[in-house]
C-alpha positions as a Python dict, from the first residue, in 0.01 Angstrom:
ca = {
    (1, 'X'): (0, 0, 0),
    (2, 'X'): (57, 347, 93),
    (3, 'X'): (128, 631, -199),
    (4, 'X'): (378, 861, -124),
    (5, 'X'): (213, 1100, -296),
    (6, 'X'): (56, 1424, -159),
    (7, 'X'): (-236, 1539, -371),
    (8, 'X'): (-289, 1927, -403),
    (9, 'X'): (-656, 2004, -223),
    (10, 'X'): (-803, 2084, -554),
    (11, 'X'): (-742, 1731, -685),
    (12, 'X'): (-995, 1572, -427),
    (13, 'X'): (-1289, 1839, -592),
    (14, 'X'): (-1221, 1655, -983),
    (15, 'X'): (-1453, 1384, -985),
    (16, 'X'): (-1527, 1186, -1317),
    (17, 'X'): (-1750, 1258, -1588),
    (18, 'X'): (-2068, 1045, -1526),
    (19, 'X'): (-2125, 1100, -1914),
    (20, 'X'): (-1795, 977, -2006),
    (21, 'X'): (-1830, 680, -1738),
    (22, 'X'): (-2181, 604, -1865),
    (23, 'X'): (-2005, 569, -2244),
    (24, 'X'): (-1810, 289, -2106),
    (25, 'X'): (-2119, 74, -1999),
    (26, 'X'): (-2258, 174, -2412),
    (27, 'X'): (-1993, 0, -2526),
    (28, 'X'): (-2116, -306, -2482),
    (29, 'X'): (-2309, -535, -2771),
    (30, 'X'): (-2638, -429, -2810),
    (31, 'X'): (-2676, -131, -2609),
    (32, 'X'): (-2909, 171, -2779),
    (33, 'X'): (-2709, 446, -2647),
    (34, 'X'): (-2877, 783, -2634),
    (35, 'X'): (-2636, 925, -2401),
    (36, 'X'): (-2323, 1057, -2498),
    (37, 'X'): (-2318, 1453, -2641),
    (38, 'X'): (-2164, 1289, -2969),
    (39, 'X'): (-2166, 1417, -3278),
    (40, 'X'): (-2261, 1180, -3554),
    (41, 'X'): (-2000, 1047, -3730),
    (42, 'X'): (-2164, 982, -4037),
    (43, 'X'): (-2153, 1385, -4059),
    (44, 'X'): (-1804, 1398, -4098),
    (45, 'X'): (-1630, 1480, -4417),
    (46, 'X'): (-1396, 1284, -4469),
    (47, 'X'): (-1274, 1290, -4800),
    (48, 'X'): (-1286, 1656, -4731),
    (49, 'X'): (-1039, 1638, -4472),
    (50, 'X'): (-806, 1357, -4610),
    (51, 'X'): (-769, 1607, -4940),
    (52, 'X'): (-676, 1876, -4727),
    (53, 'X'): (-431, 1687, -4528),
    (54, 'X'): (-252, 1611, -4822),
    (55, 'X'): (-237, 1950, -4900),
    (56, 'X'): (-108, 2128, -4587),
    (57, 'X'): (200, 1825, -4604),
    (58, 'X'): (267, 1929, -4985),
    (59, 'X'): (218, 2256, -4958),
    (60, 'X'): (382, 2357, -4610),
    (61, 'X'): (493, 2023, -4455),
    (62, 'X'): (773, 2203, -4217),
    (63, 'X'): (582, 2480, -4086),
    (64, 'X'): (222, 2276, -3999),
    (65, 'X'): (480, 2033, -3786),
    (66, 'X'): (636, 2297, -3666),
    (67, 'X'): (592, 2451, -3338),
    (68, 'X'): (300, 2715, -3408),
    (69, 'X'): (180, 3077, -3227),
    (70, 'X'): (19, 3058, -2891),
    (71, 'X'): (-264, 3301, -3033),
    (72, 'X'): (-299, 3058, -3328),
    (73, 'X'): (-284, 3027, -3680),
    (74, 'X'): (-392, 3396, -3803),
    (75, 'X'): (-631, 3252, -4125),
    (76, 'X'): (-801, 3063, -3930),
    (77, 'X'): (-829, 3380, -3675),
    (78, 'X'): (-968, 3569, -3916),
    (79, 'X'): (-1199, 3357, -4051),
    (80, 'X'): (-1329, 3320, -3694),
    (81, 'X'): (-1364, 3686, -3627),
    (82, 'X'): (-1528, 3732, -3988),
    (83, 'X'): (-1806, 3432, -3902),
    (84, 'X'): (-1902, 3564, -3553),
    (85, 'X'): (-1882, 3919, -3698),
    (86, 'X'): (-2166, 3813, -4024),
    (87, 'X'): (-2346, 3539, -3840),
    (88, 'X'): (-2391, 3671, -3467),
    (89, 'X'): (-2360, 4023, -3517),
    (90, 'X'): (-2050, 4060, -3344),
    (91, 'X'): (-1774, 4374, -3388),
    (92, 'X'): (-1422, 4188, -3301),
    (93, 'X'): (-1100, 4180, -3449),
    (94, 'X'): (-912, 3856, -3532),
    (95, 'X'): (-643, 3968, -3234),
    (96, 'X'): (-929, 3904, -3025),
    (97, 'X'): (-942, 3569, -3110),
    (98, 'X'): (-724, 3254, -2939),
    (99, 'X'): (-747, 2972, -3095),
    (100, 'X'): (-803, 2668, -2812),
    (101, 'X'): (-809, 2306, -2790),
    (102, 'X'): (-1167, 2222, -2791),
    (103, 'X'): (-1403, 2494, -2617),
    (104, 'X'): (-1333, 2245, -2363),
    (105, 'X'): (-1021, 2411, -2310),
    (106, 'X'): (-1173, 2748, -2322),
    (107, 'X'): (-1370, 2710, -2050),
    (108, 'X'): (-1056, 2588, -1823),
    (109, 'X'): (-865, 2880, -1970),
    (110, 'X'): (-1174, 3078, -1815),
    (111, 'X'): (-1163, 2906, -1478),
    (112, 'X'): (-759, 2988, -1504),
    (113, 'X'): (-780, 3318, -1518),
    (114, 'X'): (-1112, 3461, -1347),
    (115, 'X'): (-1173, 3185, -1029),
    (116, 'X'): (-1062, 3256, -709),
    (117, 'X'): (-1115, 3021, -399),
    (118, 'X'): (-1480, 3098, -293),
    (119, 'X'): (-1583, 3319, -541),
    (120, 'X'): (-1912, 3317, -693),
    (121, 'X'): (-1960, 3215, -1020),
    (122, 'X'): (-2322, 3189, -1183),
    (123, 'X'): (-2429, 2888, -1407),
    (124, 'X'): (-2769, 2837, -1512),
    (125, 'X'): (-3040, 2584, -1382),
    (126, 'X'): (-2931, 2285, -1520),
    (127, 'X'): (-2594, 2372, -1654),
    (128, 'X'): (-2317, 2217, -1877),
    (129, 'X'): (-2163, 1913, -1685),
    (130, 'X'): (-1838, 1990, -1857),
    (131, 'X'): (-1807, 2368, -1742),
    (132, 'X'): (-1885, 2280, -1331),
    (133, 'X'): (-1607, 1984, -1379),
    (134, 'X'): (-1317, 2269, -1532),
    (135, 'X'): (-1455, 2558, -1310),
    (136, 'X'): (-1502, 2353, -1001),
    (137, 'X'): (-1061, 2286, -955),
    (138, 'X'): (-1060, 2642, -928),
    (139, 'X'): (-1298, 2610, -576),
    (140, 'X'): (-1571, 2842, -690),
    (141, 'X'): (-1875, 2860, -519),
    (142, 'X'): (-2172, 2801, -773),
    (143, 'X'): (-2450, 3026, -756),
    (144, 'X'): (-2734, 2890, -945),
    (145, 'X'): (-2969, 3132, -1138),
    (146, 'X'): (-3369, 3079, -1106),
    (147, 'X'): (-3456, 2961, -1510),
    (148, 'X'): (-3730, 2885, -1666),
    (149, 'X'): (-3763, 2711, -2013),
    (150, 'X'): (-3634, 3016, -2195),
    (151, 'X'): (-3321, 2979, -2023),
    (152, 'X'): (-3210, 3227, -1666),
    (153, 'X'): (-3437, 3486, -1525),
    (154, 'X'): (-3288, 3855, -1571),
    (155, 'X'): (-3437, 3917, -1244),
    (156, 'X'): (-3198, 3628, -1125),
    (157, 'X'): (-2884, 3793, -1270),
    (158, 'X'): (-2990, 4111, -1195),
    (159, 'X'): (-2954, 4045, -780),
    (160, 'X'): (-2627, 3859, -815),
    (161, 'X'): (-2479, 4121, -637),
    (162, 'X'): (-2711, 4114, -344),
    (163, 'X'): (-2759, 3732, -314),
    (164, 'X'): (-2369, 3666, -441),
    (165, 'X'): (-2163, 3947, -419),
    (166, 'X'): (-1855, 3924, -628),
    (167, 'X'): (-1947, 3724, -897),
    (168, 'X'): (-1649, 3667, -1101),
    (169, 'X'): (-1900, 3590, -1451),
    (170, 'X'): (-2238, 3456, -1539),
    (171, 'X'): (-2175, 3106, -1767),
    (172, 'X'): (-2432, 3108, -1997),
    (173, 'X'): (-2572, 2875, -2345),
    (174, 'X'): (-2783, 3052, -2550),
    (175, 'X'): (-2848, 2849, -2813),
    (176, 'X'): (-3016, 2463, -2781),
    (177, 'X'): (-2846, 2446, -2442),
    (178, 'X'): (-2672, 2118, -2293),
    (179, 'X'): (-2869, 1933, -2153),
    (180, 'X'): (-3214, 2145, -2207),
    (181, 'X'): (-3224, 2194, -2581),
    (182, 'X'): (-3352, 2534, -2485),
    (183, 'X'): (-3314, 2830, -2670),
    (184, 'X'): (-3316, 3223, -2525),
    (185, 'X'): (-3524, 3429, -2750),
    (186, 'X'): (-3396, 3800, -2851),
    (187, 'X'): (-3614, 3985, -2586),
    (188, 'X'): (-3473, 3721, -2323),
    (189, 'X'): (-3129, 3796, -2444),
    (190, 'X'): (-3179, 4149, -2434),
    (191, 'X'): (-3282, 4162, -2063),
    (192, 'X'): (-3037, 3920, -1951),
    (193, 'X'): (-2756, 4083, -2088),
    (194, 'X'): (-2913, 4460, -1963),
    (195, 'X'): (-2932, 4289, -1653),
    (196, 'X'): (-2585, 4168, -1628),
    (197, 'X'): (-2447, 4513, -1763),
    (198, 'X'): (-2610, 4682, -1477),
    (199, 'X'): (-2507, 4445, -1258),
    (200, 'X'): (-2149, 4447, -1344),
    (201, 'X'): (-2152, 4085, -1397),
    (202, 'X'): (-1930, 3964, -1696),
    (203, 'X'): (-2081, 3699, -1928),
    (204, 'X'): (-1915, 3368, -2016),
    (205, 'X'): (-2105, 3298, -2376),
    (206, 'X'): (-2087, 2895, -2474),
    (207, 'X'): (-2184, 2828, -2794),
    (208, 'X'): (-2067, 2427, -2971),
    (209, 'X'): (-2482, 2405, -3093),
    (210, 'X'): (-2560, 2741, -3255),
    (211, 'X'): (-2525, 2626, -3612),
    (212, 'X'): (-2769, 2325, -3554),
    (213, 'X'): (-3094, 2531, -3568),
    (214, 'X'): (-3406, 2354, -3744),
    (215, 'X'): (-3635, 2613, -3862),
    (216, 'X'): (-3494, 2906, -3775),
    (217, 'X'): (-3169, 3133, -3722),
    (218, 'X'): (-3144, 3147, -3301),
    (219, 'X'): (-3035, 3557, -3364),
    (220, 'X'): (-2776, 3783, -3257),
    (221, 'X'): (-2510, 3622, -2930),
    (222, 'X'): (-2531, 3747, -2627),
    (223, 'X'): (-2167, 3889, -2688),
    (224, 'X'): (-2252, 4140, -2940),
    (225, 'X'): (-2508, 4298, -2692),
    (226, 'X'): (-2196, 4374, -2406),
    (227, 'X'): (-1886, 4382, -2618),
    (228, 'X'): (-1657, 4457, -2341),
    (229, 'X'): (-1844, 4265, -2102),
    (230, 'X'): (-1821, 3904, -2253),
    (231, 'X'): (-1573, 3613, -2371),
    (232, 'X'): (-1741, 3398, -2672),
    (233, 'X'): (-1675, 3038, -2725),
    (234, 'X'): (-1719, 2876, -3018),
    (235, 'X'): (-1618, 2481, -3148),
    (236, 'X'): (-1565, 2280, -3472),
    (237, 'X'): (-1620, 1973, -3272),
    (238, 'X'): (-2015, 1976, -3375),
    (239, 'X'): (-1991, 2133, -3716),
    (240, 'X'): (-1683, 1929, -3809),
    (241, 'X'): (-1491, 1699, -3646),
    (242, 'X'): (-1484, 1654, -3294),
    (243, 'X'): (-1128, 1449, -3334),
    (244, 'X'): (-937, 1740, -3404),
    (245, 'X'): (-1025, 1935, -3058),
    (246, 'X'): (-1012, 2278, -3236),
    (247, 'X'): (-1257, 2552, -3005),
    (248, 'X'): (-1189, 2892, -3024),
    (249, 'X'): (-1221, 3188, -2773),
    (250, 'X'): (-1312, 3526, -2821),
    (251, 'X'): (-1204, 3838, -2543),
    (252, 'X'): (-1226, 4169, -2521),
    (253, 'X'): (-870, 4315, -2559),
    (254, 'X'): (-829, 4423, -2216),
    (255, 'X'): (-838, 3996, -2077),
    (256, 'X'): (-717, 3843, -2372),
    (257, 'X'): (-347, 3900, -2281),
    (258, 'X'): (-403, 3670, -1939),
    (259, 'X'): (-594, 3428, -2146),
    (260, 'X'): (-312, 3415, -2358),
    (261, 'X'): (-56, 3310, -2115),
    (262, 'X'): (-297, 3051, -1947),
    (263, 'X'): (-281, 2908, -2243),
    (264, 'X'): (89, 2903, -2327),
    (265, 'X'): (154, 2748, -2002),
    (266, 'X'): (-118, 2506, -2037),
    (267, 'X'): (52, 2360, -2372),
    (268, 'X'): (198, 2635, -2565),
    (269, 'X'): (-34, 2633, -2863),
    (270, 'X'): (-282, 2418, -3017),
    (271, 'X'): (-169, 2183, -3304),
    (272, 'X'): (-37, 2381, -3619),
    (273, 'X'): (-154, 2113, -3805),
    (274, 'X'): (-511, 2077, -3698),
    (275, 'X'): (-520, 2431, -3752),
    (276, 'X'): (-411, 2452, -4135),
    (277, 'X'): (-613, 2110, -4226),
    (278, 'X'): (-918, 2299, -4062),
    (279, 'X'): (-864, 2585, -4252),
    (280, 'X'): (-817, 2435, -4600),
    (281, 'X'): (-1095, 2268, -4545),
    (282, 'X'): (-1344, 2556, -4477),
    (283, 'X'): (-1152, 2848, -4596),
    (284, 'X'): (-1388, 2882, -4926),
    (285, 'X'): (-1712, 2879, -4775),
    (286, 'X'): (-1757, 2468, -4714),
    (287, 'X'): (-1935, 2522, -4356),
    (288, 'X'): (-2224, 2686, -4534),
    (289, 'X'): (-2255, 2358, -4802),
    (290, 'X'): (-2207, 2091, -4479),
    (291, 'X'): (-2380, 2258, -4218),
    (292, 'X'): (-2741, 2255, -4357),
    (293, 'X'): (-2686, 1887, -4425),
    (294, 'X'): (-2630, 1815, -4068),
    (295, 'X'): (-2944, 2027, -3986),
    (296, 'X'): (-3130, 1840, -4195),
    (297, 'X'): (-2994, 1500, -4068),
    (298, 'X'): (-3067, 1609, -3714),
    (299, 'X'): (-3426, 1727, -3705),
    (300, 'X'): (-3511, 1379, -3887),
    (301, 'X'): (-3387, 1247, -3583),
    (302, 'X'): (-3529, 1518, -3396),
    (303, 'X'): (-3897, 1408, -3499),
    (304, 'X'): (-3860, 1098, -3468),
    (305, 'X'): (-3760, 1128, -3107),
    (306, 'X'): (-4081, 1345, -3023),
    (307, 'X'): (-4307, 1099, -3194),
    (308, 'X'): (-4171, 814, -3012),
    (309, 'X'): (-4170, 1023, -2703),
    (310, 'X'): (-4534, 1114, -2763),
    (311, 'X'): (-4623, 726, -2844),
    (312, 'X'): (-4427, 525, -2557),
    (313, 'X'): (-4328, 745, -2252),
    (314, 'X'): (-4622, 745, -1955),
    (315, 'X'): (-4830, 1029, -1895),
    (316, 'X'): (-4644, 1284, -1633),
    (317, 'X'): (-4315, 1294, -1847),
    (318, 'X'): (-4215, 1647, -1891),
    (319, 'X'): (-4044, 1786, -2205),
    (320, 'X'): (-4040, 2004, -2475),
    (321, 'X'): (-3928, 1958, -2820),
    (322, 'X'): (-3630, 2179, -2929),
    (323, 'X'): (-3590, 2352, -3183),
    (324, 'X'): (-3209, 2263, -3240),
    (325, 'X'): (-2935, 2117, -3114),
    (326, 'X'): (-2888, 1739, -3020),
    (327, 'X'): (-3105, 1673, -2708),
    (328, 'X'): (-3418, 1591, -2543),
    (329, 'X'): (-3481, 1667, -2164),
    (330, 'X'): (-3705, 1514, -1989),
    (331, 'X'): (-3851, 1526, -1652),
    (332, 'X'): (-4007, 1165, -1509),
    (333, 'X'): (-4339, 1164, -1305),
    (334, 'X'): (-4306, 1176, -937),
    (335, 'X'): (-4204, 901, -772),
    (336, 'X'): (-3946, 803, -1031),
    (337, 'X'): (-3574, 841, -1036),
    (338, 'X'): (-3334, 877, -1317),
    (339, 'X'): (-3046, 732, -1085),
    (340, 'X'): (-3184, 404, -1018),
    (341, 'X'): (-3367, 338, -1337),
    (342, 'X'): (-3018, 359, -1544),
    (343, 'X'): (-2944, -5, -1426),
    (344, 'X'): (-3258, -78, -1514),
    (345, 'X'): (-3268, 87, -1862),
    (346, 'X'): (-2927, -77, -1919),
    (347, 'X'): (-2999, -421, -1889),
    (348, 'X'): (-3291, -327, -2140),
    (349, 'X'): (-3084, -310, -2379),
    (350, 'X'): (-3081, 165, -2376),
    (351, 'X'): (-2866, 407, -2241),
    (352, 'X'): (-2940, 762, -2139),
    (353, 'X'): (-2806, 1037, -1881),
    (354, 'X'): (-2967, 1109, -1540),
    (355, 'X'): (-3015, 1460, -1524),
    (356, 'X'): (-2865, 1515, -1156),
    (357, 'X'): (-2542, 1591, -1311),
    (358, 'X'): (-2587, 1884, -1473),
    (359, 'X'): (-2717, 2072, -1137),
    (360, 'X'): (-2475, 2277, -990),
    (361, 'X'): (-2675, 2287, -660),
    (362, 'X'): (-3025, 2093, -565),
    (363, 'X'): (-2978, 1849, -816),
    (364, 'X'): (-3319, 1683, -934),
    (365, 'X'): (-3322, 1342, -921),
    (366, 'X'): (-3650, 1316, -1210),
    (367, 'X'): (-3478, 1472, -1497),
    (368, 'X'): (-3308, 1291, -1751),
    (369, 'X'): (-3161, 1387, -2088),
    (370, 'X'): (-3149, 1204, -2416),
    (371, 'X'): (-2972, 1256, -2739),
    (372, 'X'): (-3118, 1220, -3095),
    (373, 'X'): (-2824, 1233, -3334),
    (374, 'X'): (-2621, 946, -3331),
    (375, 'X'): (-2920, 695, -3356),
    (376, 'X'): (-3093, 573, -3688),
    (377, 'X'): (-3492, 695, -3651),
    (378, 'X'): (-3577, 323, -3663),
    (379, 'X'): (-3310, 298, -3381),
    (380, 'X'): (-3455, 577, -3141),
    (381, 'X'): (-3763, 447, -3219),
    (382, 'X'): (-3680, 116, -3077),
    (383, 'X'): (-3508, 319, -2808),
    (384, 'X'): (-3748, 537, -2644),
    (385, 'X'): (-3995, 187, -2676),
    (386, 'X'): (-3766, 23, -2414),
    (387, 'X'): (-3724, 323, -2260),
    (388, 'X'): (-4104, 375, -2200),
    (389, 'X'): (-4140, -24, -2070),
    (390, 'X'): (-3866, 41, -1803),
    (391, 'X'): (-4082, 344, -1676),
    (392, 'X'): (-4397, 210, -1727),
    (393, 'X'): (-4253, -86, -1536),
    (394, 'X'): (-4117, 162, -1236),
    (395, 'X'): (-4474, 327, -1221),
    (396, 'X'): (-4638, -35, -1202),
    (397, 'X'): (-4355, -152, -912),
    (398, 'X'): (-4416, -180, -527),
    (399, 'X'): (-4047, -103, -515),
    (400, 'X'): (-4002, 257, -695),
    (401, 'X'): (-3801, 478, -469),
    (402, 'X'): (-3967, 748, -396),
    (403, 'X'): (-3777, 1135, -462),
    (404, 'X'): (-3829, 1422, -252),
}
């Protein structure tokens, strides 16, 4: 039957998210899933939240149902400007910050305002799946910066204007980086962001892991080292709740206006409500009581990952074990790919994510990623054991396809 419908040309570059399509196929009985970017739910505080619910609807039932401020609700502003400020040695005002729908939102805000038609825009190599799918509407070109496992090459930024002149911004994770786990280190920091400076490439800084560090305190953001030079995202989804899509986005004053009216015309403001229940909640310093439980939570996990990793997967498997965050990545031996072994994997009875995805350009077709966090350690135990028979299997087949 023919559609009368006329798509805009930007519609035919959205394509779905192979993580969300993969979650379907982990719903099914049985299935380990070590796939999905989730948060676990058994972080969540719940009594926590229902308490403060009651509270905003006592309290100030009218205005939290209320239609709200685009910019967002100014507590919860400041408390964001006074966190970034302590924690990541930042120097910004609360009218600095707009409060988003999920950093998700952020980023499309981003895309909004600063993509043009054929404009370069640098991500790292691999990159967050998410970003590419709400930059790529916009019909940037991606330039893809030479990294290593400390994250880009300064060197890489630093010819962006020779090898991609006009660069619009540099999208960059610092900390435990989806899907690498990696983390920059200060002196890597430092030169990227000299490097960018000098290049007079703005910085896009992502940052929904930086609270789940293991041992040790990641450092200063790449924001506070070019003030004027970056936009900061930051996220309750992992530290919280990731049902209440609350993000926030941090600009230097001179683009925050524009970023402002993206957002008003993308849905005026982000629920009032959300916002004060959020704010009840961690208003007297509860983030610093729940977050070291979740760190604590997540490097059992962690370890029990890298041990089972260490005891099942063949020789020839790549990785290294972070030091935060909520992922393993992992590149196969040669001869293997992720692609075709999902099937595989899933009939098994495990789920994971082929790495291809998260290439902007030259995708590689060995790399996989697995998360740690939603999983019991006796689970991802039991996991990574399948996991390791499936490739084992592969290696030991007539019929492995072979990758470039």
């Amino acid at each position: 039957m023919n559609s009368p419908w006329n798509l805009a040309h930007r519609a035919a570059r959205m394509n779905p998210s192979i993580i969300r399509e993969i979650l379907k196929v982990t719903e099914k009985p049985g299935i380990l899933s070590m796939a999905g970017g989730l948060p676990s739910s058994d972080t969540f505080p719940i009594e926590e939240l229902k308490a403060a619910c009651d509270k905003v609807l006592t309290d100030n039932p009218r205005e939290a149902l209320q239609y709200a401020a685009s910019e967002g609700f100014a507590p919860l502003r400041e408390w964001a400007a006074a966190r970034v400020n302590a924690e990541l040695g930042m120097n910004v005002t609360p009218d600095q910050v707009l409060v988003t729908s999920g950093s998700q939102q952020g980023l499309d805000l981003v895309g909004k305002i600063l993509c043009d038609q054929g404009a370069p825009v640098a991500v790292e190599t691999p990159t967050y799946l998410g970003a590419l799918q709400a930059f790529t509407p916009y019909e940037p070109l991606f330039h893809s910066l030479a990294s290593d496992h400390q994250g880009p090459l300064p060197e890489a930024l630093a010819e962006c204007p020779k090898v991609a002149p006009g660069t619009r911004f540099a999208y960059l994770l610092p900390n435990f980086q989806n899907p690498t786990g990696r983390v920059m280190p200060a002196a890597r920091r430092d030169a990227l962001m000299a490097a960018a400076q000098s290049a007079g490439v703005p910085v896009v800084e992502d940052n929904p892991y930086g609270d789940l560090w293991f041992d040790e305190h990641p450092g200063a953001s790449l924001s506070s080292r070019w003030a004027e030079g970056s936009i900061y995202l930051g996220s309750f989804s992992k530290i919280l709740t990731p049902g209440f899509r609350l993000g926030y986005a941090i600009a230097p004053k001179s683009l925050y206006p524009k970023l402002l009216q993206a957002k008003q015309a993308a849905d005026l403001h982000t629920p009032g409500f959300n916002q004060r229940v959020v704010y009840e909640v961690i208003k007297d310093g509860f983030l610093d009581r729940h977050i070291p439980s979740i760190r604590a939570r997540y490097k059992a996990n962690r370890d029990a990952m890298a041990k089972a990793i260490k005891a099942h997967l063949p020789a020839g498997c790549e990785y290294e074990v972070p030091k935060g965050g909520m992922f393993f990545w992992i590149r196969l031996p040669e001869g293997l790919n992720a692609i075709e072994l999902l099937p595989l994997a899933v009939d098994a009875g495990i789920a994971f994510v082929p790495g291809a995805a998260f290439y902007a350009n030259n995708p590689d077709p060995r790399a996989l990623r697995l998360s740690f966090v939603t999983l019991t350690p006796e689970q991802i135990e039991k996991g990574v054991a399948i996991l390791g028979q499936v490739l084992h299997n592969a290696l030991n087949s007539t019929h492995v396809i072979p990758t470039p």
